[in-house]
C-alpha positions in Angstrom: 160.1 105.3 168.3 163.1 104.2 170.5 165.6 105.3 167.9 164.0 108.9 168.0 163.9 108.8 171.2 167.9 108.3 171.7 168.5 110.3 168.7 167.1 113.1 170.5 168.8 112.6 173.7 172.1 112.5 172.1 171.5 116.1 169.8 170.5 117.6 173.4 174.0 116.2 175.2 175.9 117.7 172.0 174.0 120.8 172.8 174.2 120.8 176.4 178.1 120.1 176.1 178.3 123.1 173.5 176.7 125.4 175.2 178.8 124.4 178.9 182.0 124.4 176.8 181.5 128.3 175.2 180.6 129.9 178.6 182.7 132.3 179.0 184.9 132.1 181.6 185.1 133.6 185.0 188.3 135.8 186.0 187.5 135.1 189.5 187.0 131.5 189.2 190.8 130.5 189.5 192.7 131.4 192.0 195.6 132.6 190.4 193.6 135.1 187.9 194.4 139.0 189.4 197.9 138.2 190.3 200.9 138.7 189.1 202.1 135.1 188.8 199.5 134.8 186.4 200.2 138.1 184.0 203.4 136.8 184.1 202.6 133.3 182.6 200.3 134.1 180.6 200.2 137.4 178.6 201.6 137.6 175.2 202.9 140.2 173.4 201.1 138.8 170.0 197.4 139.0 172.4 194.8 141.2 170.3 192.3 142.7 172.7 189.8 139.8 172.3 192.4 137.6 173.6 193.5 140.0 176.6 189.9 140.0 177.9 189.3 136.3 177.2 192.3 135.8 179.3 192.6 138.1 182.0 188.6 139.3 181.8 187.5 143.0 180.9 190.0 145.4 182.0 188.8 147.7 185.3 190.1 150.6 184.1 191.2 152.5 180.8 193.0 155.2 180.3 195.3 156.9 177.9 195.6 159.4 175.4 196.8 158.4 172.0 196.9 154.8 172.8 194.4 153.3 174.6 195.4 152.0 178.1 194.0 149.2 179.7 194.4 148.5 183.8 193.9 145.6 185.9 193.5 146.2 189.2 195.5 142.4 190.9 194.4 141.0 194.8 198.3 142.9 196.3 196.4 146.1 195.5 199.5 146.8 192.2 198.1 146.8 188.6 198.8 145.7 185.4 199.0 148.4 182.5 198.7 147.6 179.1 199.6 150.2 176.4 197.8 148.8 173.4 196.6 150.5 169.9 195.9 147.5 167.1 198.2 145.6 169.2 200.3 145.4 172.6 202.9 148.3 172.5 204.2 147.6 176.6 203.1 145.6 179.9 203.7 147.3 183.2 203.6 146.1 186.9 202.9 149.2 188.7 202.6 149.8 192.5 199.6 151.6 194.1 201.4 155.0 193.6 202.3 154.5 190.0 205.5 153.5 190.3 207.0 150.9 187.9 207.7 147.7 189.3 208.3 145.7 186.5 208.3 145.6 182.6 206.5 142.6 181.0 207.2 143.3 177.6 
């Protein structure tokens, strides 16, 4: 009785760590996600789409004709453009006008 008691308090920690450990994460949950610090450091130009939105969350806007164009809108009110088809083709810092600020890649 004891021993199925403890085996079934260790199968629901496994689960309960599984289930904490594949949550998805939170874009606004650390501080330096929608900046441009954080683009910087972290994109990569090898990133399929599942990995751009794992990393940097679902992008706010898309746009494009062609290729598809994915924009996220960072806290300084500039964006981050990413031209992507099957995978990442540029990486753009643009200001609130649609000027380019920087190239990423």
């Amino acid at each position: 009785m004891r021993s199925t008691l403890r085996k079934h308090r260790v199968i629901l920690l496994v689960l309960l760590v599984l289930v904490l450990g594949c949550k998805k994460s939170d874009p606004s949950a650390d501080p330096q996600k929608g900046s441009y610090a954080y683009f910087v450091a972290n994109i990569q130009p090898t990133m399929d789409y599942s990995a751009l939105e794992s990393c940097f969350g679902t992008p706010d806007k898309e746009m494009g004709s062609g290729i598809h164009i994915y924009v996220y809108l960072l806290r300084d009110q500039t964006e981050i453009w990413i031209g992507f088809s099957n995978k990442i083709i540029y990486v753009r810092h643009m200001d609130a006008s649609h000027q380019l600020l920087d190239t990423l890649i």
